[in-house]
C-alpha positions as MATLAB code, in Angstrom:
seq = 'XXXXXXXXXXXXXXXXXXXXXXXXXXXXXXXXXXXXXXXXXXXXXXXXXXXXXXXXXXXXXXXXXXXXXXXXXXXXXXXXXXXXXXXXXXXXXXXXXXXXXXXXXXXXXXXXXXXXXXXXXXXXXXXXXXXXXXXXXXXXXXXXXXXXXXXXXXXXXXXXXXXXXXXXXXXXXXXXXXXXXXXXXXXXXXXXXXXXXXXXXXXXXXXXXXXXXXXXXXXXXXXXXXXXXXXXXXXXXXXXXXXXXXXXXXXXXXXXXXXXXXXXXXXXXXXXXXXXXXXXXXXXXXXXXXXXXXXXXXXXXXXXXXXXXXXXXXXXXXXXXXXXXXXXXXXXXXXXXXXXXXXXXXXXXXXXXXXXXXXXXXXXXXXXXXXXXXXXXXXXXXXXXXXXXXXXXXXXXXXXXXXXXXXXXXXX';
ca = [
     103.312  239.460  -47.268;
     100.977  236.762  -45.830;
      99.672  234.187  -47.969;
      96.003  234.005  -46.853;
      93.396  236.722  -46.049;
      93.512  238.354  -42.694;
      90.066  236.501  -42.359;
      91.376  233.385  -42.557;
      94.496  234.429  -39.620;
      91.796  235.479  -37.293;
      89.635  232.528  -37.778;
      92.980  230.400  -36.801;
      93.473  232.405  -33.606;
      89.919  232.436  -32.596;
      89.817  228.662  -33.044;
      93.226  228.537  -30.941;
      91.756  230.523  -28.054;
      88.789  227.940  -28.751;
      91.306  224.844  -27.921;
      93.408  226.907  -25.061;
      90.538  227.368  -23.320;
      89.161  223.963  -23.398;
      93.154  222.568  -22.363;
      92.866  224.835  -19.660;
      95.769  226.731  -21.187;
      96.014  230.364  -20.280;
      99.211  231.790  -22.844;
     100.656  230.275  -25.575;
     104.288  231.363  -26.181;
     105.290  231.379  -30.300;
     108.807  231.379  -31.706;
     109.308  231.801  -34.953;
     108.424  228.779  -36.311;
     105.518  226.605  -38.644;
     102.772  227.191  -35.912;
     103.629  230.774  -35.901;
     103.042  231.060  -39.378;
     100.088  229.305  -40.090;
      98.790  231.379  -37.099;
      99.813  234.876  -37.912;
     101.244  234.504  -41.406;
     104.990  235.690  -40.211;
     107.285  234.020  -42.313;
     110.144  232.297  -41.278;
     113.680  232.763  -42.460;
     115.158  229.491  -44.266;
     117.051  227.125  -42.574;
     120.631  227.346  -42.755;
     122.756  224.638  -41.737;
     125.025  227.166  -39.454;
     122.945  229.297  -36.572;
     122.257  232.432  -37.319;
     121.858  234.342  -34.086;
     121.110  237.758  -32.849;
     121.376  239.921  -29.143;
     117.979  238.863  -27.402;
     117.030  236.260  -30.042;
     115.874  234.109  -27.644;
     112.975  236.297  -26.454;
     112.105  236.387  -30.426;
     108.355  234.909  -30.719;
     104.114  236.061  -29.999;
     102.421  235.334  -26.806;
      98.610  234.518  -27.543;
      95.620  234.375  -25.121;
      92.304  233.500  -26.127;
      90.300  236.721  -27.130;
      93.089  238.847  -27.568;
      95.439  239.695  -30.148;
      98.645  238.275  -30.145;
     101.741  240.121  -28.711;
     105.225  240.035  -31.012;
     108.352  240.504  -28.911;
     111.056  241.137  -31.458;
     115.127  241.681  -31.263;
     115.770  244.842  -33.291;
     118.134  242.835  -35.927;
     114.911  240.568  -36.578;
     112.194  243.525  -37.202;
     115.095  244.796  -39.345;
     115.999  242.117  -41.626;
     113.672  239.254  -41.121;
     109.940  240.289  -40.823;
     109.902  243.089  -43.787;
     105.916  242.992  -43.567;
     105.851  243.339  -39.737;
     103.465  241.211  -37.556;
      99.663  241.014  -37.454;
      99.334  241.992  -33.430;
     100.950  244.249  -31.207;
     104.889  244.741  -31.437;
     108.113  245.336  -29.121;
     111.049  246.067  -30.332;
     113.523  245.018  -28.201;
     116.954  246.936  -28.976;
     120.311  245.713  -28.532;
     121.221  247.954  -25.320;
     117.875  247.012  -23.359;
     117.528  244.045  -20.740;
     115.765  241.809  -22.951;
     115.001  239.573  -20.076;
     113.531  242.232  -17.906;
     111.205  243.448  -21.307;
     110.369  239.596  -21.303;
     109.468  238.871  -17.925;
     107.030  242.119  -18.092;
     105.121  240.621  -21.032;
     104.461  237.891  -18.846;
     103.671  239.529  -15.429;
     101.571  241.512  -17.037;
      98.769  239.000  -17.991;
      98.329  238.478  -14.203;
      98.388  235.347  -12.704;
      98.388  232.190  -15.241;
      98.065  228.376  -13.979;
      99.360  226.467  -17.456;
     101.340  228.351  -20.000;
     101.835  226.611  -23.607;
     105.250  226.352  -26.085;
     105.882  225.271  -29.243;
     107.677  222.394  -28.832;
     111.033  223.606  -30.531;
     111.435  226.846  -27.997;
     114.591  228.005  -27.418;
     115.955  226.957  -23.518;
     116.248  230.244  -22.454;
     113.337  231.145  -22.917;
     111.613  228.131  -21.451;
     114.024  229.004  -18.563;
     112.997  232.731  -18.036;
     109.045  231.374  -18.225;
     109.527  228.916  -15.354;
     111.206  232.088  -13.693;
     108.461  234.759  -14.140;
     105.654  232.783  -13.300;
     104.370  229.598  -11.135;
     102.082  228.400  -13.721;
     102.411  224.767  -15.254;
     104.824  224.890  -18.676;
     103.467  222.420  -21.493;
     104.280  221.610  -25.094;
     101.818  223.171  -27.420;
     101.813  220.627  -29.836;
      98.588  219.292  -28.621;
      97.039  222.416  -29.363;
      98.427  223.109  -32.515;
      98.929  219.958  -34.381;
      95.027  218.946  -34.158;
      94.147  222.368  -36.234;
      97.317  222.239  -39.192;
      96.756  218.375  -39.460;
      93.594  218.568  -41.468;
      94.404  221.345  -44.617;
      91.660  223.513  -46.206;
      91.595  223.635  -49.761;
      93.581  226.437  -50.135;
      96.242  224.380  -47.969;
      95.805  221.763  -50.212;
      96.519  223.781  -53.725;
      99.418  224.760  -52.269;
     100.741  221.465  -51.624;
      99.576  220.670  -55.202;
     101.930  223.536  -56.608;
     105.090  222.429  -54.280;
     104.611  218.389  -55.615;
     103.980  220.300  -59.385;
     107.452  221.925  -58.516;
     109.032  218.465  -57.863;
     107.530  216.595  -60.620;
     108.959  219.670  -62.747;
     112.149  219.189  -61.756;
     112.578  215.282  -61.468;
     111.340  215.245  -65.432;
     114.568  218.117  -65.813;
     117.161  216.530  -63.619;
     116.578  212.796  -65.605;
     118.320  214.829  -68.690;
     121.149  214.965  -66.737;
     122.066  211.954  -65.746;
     125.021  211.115  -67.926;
     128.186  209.107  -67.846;
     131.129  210.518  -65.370;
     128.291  212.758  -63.736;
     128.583  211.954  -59.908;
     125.457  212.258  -57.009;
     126.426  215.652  -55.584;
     126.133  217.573  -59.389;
     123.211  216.057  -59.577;
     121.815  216.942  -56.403;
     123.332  220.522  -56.678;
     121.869  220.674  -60.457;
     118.120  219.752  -58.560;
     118.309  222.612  -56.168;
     118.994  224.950  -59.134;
     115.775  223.446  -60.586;
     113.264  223.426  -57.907;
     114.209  227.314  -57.565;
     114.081  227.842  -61.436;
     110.914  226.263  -61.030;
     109.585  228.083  -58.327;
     110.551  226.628  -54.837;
     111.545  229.298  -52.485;
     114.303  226.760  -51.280;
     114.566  223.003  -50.735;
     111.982  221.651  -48.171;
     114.835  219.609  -46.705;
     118.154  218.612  -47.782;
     118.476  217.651  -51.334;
     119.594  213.736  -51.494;
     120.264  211.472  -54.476;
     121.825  208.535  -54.488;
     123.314  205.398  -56.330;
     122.743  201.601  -54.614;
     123.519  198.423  -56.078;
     126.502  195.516  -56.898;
     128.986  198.164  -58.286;
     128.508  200.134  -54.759;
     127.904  199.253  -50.778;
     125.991  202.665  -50.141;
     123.620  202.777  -48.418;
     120.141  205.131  -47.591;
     122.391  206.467  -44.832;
     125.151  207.585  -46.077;
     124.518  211.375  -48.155;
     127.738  212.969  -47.762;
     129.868  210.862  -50.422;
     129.656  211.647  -53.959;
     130.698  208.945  -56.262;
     130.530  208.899  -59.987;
     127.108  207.243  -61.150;
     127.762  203.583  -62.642;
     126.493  201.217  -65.002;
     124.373  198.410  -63.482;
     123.033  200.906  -60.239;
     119.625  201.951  -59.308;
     119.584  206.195  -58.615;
     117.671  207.158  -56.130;
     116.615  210.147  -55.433;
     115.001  212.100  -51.997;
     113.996  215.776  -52.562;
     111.016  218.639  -51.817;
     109.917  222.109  -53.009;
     108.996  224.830  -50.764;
     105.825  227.267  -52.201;
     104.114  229.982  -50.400;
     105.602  227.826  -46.933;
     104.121  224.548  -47.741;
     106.943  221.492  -48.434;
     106.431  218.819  -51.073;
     108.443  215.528  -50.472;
     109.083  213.409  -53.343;
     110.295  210.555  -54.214;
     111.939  208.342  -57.740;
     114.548  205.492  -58.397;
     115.852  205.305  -61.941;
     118.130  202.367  -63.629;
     121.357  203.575  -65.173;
     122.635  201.395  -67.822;
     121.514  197.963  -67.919;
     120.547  196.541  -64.492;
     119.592  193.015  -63.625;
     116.419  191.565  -62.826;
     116.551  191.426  -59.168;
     116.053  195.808  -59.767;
     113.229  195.765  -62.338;
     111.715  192.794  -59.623;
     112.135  195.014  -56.185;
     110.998  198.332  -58.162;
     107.727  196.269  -58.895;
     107.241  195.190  -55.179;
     107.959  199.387  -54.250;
     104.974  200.394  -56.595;
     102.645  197.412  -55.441;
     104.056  198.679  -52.017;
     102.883  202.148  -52.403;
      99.532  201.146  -54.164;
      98.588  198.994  -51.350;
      99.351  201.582  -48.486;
      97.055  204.154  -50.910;
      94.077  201.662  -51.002;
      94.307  201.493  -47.447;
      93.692  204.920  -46.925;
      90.433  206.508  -45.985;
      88.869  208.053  -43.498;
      88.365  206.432  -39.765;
      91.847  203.897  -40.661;
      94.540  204.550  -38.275;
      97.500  205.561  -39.407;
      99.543  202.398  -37.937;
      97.061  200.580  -40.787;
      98.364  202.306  -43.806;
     101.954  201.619  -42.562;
     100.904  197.657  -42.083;
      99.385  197.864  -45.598;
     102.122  199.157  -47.011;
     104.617  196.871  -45.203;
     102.738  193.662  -45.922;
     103.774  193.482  -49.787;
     107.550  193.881  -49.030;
     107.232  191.707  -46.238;
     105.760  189.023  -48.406;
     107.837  189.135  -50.555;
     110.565  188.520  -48.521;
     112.175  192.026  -48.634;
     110.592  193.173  -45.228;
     113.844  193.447  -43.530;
     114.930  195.940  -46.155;
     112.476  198.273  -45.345;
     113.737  200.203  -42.429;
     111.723  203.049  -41.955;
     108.192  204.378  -41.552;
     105.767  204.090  -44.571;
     105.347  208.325  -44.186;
     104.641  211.467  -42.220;
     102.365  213.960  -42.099;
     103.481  217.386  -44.247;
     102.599  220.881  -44.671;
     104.209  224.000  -43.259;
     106.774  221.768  -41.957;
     107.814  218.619  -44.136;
     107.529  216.437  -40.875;
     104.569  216.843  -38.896;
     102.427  215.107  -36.705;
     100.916  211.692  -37.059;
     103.162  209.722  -38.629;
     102.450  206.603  -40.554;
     104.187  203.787  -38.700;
     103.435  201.238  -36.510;
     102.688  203.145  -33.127;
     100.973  205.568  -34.375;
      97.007  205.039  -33.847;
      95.754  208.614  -35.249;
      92.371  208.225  -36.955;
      92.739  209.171  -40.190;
      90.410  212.518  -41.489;
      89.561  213.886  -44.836;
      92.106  216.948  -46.023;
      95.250  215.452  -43.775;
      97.922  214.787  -46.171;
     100.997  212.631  -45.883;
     103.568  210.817  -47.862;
     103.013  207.262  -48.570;
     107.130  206.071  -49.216;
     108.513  202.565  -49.097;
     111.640  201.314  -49.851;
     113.893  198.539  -50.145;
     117.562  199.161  -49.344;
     119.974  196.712  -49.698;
     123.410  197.988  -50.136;
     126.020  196.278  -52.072;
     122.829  194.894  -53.704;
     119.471  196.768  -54.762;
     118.254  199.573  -53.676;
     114.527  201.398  -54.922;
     111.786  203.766  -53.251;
     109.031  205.632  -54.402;
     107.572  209.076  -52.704;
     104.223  210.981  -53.166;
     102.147  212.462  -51.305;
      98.842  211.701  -50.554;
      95.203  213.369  -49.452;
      92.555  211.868  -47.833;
      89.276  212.366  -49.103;
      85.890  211.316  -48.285;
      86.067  208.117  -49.314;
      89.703  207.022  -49.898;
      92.866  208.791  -51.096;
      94.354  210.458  -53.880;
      97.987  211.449  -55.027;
      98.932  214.554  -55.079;
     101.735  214.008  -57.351;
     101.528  213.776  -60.876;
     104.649  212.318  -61.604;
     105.073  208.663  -63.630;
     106.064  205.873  -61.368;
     106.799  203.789  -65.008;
     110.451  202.015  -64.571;
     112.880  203.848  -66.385;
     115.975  203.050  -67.767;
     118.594  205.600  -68.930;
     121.812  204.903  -71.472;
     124.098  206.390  -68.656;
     126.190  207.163  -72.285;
     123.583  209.460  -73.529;
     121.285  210.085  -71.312;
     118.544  208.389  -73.511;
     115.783  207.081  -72.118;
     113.707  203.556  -72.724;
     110.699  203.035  -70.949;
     109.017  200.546  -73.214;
     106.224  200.639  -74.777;
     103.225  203.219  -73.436;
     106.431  204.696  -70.898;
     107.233  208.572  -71.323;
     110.007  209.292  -73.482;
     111.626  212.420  -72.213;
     113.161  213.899  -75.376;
     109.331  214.093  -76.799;
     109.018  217.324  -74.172;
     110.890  220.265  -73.807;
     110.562  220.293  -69.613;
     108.526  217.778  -67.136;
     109.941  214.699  -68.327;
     106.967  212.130  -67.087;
     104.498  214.736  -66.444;
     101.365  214.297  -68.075;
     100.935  217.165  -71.231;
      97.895  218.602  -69.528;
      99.974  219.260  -66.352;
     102.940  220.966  -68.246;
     100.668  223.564  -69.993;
      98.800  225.046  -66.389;
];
């Protein structure tokens, strides 16, 4: 079932054929893939660590053209088992026993003669291959065609987004509970996917990561395959997204467990004034490189900057990374209803370690979070899982789910 009116599918493709014609592109070949949906409303399956392949399922994917509808050329085992709504457009089935590539190459022969033919970027070889066979026209990467239309989110786009970083808020306030002596990172992080689905997340928007840094332990940001048992004295950080209706939240938290020094409490203060500064920054006509530099400043100044070692953030929607990106080369103007994560971090392993993750909207005039979620430092009795935020912090136990949610957020 698509998410959106069929109104809202055909605007997309007119305003496709709009862009294709003004690139000079002719077809735009469609795998399965975020484009496709946002363009047709054809769901993709979830992503599975191991390939999950199919006879023909490299011809799988729509060919569009401006002013027509688009065409779906489908293995069998796909129109079976992964499209149960169908496809807005025309459809061929292509069965196991037929020449797929022959099928293929008609689709394309048919449209007569094209001089530039467009891909999503993530096309499978062979069928890049059999393109460049069937026809003499130019072969280019869609993305340019695409990206500029998903980048900026209606406000339908937008609620959706709200709902997946309501799904994550959800279950960071649920997972806190469990953090508890002898628990180790990967029952945690296996305990958070059970959340985000209890909670509503058709799966996890990427894979699930949480994390302990600090003296007792030399891990570091890059290393999410070991699972240790949590100790006193470390910093927990934690890495995770919700998927709703196709739109990815990516979310960010670091809690203390146990007592921690200051150096923690000090560095999770720089984070926040960190992400504050990159959110002031934001508005539209900035380039993105300028809310990474605002971002980076504050750890920078205070002596930390070598410790962050990534981008401030990344565009998100259908996919949890899309285009622009908020780093350094990136000099995309910034417009109202693009939405990205705003995420710095210092990791030092063997050390410290904090981050902090939301995503944010641009509006007219600035930005806004779309996150609800407390960034308040909080400290929990790794013993009891007890919580002590100081004065005016949330206090878990007061709430049956949402942990620092605010109360009118828990009762939509």
């Amino acid at each position: 079932m698509s998410i959106f009116s069929d109104e809202v599918y055909d605007s997309r493709q007119a305003e496709l054929g709009r862009r294709m014609e003004q690139q000079g592109v002719d077809v735009f070949f469609c795998p399965p893939s975020g484009d496709l949906e946002y363009l047709t409303g054809t769901q993709r399956r979830k992503s599975t660590f191991g390939n999950i392949s199919y006879t023909h399922g490299w011809i799988c994917g729509a060919f569009f053209r401006p002013n027509h509808s688009p065409i779906f050329v489908i293995p069998r085992m796909v129109a079976e088992f992964d499209m149960p709504a169908g496809a807005r457009g025309d459809l061929i089935i292509v069965n196991e026993t037929d020449d797929g590539a022959a099928i293929f190459e008609k689709v394309l022969k048919d449209f007569g003669p094209i001089s530039a033919i467009a891909v999503e970027e993530r096309t499978r070889a062979d069928a890049v291959l059999h393109i460049a066979k069937s026809t003499v026209g130019k072969i280019r990467n869609a993305t340019p065609l695409t990206n500029p239309m998903r980048r900026v989110k209606s406000a339908e786009e937008i609620g959706l987004l709200v709902d997946a970083c309501r799904v994550a808020d959800m279950s960071m306030g649920e997972i806190t509970r469990h953090v508890a002596g002898g628990i180790t990172e990967r029952e945690l992080s296996e305990e958070l996917d059970h959340l985000l689905h209890l909670d509503g997340s058709r799966g996890v928007s990427f894979d699930t990561a949480v994390w302990a840094m600090g003296p007792s332990t030399d891990r570091g940001a890059n290393d999410r395959d070991r699972s240790s048992v949590i100790r006193n004295g470390s910093s927990l950080l934690f890495d995770f997204g919700a998927i709703i209706d196709g739109y990815c939240s990516d979310f960010g938290r670091t809690l203390a467990v146990g007592k921690s020094g200051t150096e923690l409490e000090e560095v999770y203060d720089i984070v926040i004034e960190s992400a504050a500064a990159g959110l002031s920054a934001v508005k539209p006509g900035v380039l993105a490189r300028d809310v990474d530099k605002a971002t980076r400043k504050v750890i920078e100044d205070a002596g930390y900057g070598d410790k962050f070692r990534h981008r401030t953030g990344h565009c998100i929607g259908l996919d949890v990374h899309e285009y622009p990106f908020i780093s350094e080369e990136d000099e995309t103007v910034l417009e109202a209803g693009m939405t990205f994560t705003i995420e710095p971090s210092i990791f030092w392993p063997g050390r410290v370690g904090a981050r902090i993750e939301d995503i944010i909207v641009v509006t007219e005039d600035g930005g806004r979070k779309l996150n609800d979620y407390s960034a308040d430092f909080v400290t929990i009795d790794s013993a009891s899982a007890s919580l002590d935020t100081g004065e005016g912090g949330c206090a878990h136990d007061h709430q049956e789910r949402g942990g620092c949610l605010p109360d009118e957020v828990l009762s939509e």
